[in-house]
N, C-alpha and C positions, 0 to 999 in steps of 0.2 A: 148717391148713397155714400155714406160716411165712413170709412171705416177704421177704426179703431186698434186693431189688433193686427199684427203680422199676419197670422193662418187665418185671418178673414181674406187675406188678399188668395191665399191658395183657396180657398175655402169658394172664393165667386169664382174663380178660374174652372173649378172643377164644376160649380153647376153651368157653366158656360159651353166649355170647351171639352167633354169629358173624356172625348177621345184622343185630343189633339195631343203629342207629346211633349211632357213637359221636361222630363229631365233623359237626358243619352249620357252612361257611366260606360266605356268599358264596351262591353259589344252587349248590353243592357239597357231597354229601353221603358221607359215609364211615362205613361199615359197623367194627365190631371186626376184624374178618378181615381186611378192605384196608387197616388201619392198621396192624396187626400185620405182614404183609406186607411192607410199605414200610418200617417199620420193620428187619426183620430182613435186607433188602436192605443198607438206610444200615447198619447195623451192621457187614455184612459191610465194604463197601467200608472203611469208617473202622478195621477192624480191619487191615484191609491197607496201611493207611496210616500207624497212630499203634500206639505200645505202649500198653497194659493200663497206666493213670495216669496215662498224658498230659494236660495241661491245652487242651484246647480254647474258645477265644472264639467271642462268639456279638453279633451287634449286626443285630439282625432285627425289626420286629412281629411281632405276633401273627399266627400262619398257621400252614396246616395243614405248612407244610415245617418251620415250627420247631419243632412240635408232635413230628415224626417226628425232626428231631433229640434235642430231649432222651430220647426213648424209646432213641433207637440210643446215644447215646453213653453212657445205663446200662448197654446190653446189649453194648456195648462194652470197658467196664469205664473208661471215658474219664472226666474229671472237667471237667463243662461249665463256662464259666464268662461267665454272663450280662453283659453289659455295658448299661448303661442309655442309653434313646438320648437323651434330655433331655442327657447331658453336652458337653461343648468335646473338641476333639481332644485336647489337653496333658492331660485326665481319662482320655481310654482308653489313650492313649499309657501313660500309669503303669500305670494297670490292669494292661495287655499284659504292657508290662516288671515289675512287683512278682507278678505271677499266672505267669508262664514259658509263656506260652502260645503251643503250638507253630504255633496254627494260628486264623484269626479266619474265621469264615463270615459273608457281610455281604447283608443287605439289595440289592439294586441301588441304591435311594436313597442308601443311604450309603456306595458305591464311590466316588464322586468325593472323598470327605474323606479316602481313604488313596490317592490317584494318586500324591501324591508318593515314597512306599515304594516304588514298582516292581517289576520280579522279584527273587525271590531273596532279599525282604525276608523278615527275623523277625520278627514268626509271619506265614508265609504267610500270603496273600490270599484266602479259597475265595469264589466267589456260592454265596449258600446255593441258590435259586433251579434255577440250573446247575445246583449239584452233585446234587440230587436230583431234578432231570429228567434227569440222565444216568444216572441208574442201570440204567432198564432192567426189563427181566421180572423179576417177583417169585418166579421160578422157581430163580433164583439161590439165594434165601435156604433154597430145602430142601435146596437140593445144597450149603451150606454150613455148615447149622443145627450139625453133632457140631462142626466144627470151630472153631465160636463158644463153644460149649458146655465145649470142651477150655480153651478161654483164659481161662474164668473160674475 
């Protein structure tokens, strides 16, 4: 089997292995199945939000929510685009602007360093954090799945 996309590789893992653990955060543990899951939740929402090539930012540690970003924004068909956090503002600021990125999902730590954007700034503002605690029942994601599936 051939596969094509990053969250295809989570995506066999999870009809394979669905109990087996895939990811240990913290004293948190997540199964293939509940990554996938969440996964395909964030996917939906971000599909509802961004066209199929959009460039999305990302200025986060490591954690299980950025984990579930990059999975959603392949099955997305989004084009992530990590930002390092070691850099100075005037380094993401370029980033942002040279990379056309419509949208930056941030850490809570590192909201204070874009206060001055405010609303309605380009690339919006997301908490990554928020945003994938808002998502909700992963119930979503079957009653969504064809229509994820049609956009790739």
């Amino acid at each position: 089997m051939k596969l094509s996309y990053l969250h295809e590789v989570l995506e066999q893992s999870a009809l394979r292995y669905p109990d087996l653990p895939a990811l240990y955060f913290s004293e948190a543990t997540l199964n293939y199945l509940q990554l996938w899951q969440r996964v395909q939740v964030c996917a939906a929402e971000l599909s509802s939000r961004f066209r199929v090539g959009d460039r999305v930012a990302v200025l986060a540690w490591n954690s299980p929510d950025y984990l579930v970003l990059i999975y959603a924004a392949s099955f997305a068909r989004l084009i992530l685009v990590p930002l390092n956090t070691r850099l100075a503002r005037a380094e993401w600021d370029y980033q942002l602007h040279s990379t056309g990125a419509s949208a930056l999902f941030l850490d809570e730590v590192f909201v204070h360093r874009f206060e001055d954007m405010g609303t309605g700034a380009e690339p919006a503002l997301i908490g990554l954090s928020a945003f994938i605690a808002g998502l909700g029942d992963t119930d979503f994601a079957a009653n969504h799945r064809e229509s994820l599936i049609a956009q790739g």
